[in-house]
C-alpha positions as CSV (number, residue, x, y, z in Angstrom):
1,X,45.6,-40.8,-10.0
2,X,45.3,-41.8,-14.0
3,X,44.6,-37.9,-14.8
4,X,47.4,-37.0,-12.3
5,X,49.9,-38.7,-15.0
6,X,50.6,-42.1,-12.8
7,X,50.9,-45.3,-14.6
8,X,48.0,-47.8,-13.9
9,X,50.6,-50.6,-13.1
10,X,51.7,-48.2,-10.2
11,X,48.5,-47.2,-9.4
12,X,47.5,-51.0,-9.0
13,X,50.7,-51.4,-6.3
14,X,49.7,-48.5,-4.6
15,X,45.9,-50.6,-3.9
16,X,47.3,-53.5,-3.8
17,X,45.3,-55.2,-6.9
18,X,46.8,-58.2,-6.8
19,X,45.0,-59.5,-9.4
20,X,46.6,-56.6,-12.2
21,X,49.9,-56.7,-10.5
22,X,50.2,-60.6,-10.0
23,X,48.5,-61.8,-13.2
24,X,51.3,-62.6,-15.3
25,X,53.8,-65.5,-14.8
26,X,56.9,-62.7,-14.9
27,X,55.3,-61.4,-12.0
28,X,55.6,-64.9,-9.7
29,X,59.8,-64.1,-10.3
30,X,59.2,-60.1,-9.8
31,X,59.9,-59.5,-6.1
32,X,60.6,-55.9,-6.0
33,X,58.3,-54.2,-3.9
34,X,57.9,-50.8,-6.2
35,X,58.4,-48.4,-3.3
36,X,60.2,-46.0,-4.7
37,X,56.9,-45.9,-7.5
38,X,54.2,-46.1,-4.9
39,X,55.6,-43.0,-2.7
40,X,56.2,-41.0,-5.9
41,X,52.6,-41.9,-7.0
42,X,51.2,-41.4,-3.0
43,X,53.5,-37.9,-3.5
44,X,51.8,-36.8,-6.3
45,X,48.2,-37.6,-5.6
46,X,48.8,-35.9,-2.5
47,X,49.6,-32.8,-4.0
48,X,46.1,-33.2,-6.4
49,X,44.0,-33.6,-3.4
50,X,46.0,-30.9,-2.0
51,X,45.1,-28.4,-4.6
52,X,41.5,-29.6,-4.1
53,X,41.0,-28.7,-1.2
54,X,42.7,-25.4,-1.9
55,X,40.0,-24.4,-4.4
56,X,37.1,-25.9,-2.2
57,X,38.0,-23.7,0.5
58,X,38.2,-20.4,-1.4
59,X,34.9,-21.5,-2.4
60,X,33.9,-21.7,1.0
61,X,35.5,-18.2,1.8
62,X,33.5,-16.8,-1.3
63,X,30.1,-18.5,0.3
64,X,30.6,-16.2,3.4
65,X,31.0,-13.0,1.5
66,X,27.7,-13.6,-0.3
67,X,24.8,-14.8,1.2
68,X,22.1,-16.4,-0.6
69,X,19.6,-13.8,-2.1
70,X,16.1,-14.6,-1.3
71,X,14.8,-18.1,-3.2
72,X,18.7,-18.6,-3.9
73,X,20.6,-22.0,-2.5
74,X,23.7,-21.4,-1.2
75,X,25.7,-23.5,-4.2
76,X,23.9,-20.7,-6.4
77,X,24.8,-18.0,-4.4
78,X,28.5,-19.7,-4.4
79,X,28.7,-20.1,-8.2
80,X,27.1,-16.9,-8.9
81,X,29.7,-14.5,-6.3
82,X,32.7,-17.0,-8.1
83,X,31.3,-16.1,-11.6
84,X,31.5,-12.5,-10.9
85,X,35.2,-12.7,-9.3
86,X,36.3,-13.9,-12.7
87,X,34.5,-11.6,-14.5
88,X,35.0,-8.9,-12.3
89,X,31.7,-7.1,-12.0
């Protein structure tokens, strides 16, 4: 969520790490609920995992054109039929 661009404060709500978001006297007097924050941050890591699972399945989809030579794995075959996509060979 950090790399995604989310604050860690928000991050911490979104947990529920009371001991980040509670540790402070201000925050015995700070009763709103950051919802608005935790759905934008829930929003956003939604699309990240989103986009991974994107890419994993295209990898997938590359596995099944290429199957492993002999004495190959099939993360080798993977990495070598997406290496040669990019190149273009």
């Amino acid at each position: 969520m950090g790399e995604a661009g989310i604050d860690r404060f928000h991050i911490a709500h979104v947990l529920n790490h009371r001991s980040v978001t509670h540790s402070t006297v201000t925050a015995i007097y700070d009763r709103y609920r950051y919802d608005k924050e935790k759905r934008a941050a829930l929003e956003t890591w939604g699309k990240e995992l989103d986009g991974i699972l994107k890419k994993t399945a295209r990898l997938h989809l590359l596995s099944k054109d290429s199957s492993p030579s002999r004495g190959e794995t099939l993360p080798t075959a993977v990495a070598v039929s997406a290496a040669r996509s990019v190149v273009g060979a």
